[in-house]
C-alpha positions as CSV (number, residue, x, y, z in Angstrom):
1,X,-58.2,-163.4,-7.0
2,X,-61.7,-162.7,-8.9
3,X,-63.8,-164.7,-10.2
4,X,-64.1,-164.9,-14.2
5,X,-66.8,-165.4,-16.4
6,X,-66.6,-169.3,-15.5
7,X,-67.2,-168.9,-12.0
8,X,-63.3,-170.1,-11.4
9,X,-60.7,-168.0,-9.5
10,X,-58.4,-166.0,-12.1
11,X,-55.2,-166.1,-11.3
12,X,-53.5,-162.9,-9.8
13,X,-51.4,-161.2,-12.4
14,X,-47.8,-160.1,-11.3
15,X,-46.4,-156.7,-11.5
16,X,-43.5,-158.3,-14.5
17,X,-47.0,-158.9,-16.2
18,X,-48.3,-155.5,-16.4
19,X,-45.0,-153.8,-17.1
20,X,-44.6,-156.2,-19.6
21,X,-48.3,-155.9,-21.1
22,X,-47.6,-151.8,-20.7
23,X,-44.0,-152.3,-22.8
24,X,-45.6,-154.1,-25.3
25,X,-48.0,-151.1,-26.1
26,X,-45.4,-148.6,-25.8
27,X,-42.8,-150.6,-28.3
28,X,-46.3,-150.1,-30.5
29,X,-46.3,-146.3,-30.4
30,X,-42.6,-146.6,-31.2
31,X,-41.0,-146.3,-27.7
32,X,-38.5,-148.1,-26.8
33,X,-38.5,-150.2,-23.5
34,X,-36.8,-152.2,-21.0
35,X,-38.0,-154.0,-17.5
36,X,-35.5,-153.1,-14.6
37,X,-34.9,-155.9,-11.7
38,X,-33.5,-153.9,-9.4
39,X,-32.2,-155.9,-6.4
40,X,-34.4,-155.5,-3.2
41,X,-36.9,-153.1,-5.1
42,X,-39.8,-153.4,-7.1
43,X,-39.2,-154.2,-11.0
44,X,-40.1,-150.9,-13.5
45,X,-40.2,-150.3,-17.0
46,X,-37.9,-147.8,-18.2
47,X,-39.3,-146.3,-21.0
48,X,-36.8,-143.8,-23.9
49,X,-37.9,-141.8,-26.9
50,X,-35.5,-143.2,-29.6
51,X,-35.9,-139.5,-31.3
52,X,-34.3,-138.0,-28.1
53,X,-33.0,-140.3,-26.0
54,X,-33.5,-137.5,-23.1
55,X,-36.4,-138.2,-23.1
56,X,-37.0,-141.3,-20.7
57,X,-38.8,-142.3,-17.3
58,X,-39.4,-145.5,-15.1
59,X,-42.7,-146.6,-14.7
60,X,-43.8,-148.5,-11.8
61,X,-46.6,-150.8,-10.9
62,X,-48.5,-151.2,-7.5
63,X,-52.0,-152.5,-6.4
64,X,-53.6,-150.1,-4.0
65,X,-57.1,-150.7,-2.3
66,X,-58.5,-149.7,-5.7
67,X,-56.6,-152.2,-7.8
68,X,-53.6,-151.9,-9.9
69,X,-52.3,-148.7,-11.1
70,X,-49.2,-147.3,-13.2
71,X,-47.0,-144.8,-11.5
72,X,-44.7,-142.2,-12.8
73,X,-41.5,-142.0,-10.8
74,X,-42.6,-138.8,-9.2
75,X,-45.7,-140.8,-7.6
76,X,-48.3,-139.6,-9.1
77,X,-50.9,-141.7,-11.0
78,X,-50.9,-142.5,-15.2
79,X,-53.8,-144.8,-15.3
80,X,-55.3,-147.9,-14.2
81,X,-53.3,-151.3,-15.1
82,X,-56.9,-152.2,-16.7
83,X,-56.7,-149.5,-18.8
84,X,-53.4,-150.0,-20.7
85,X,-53.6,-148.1,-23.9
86,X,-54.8,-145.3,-21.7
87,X,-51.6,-145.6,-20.2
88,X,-49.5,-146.0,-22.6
89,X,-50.9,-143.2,-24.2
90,X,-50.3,-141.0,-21.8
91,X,-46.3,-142.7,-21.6
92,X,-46.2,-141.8,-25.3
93,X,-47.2,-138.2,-24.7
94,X,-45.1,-137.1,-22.3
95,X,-41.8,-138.5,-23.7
96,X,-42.9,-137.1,-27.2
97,X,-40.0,-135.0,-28.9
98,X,-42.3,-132.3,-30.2
């Protein structure tokens, strides 16, 4: 937990959170999403180019030392969770059809 500008404790956000706040930016730049609950794993967001449905990957979630960061499925890094139109961006530009 950190503190907010009150001087209270925010409340820790869950990784359902983030992929939802990270879907919601994607749907946005016209992707279309879904969150996964796979049993004994982590949740993702699988993420499809409706223009070429080919074109998809699952996003994951995870809080390292340095906070919380999107992953590709390949596990490497997209961008912080702070930072979501970053990431979404960055979604967005690999899945584009063109």
């Amino acid at each position: 937990m950190t503190p907010d500008d009150t001087g209270t404790a925010a409340p820790a956000r869950s990784r359902l959170e983030y992929l939802e706040e990270l879907g919601a930016a994607l749907v946005a730049l016209g992707m279309r999403v879904r969150v996964t609950l796979p049993s004994g794993q982590a949740p993702s967001l699988h993420v499809m180019n409706p223009e070429a449905s080919a074109l998809a990957e699952n996003i994951l979630v995870e809080e390292g030392a340095d906070g919380w960061w999107y992953w590709w499925s390949w596990a490497e890094r997209i961008a912080p969770a702070a930072e979501v139109t970053v990431a979404a961006d960055r979604v967005a530009r690999v899945l584009a059809a063109n």
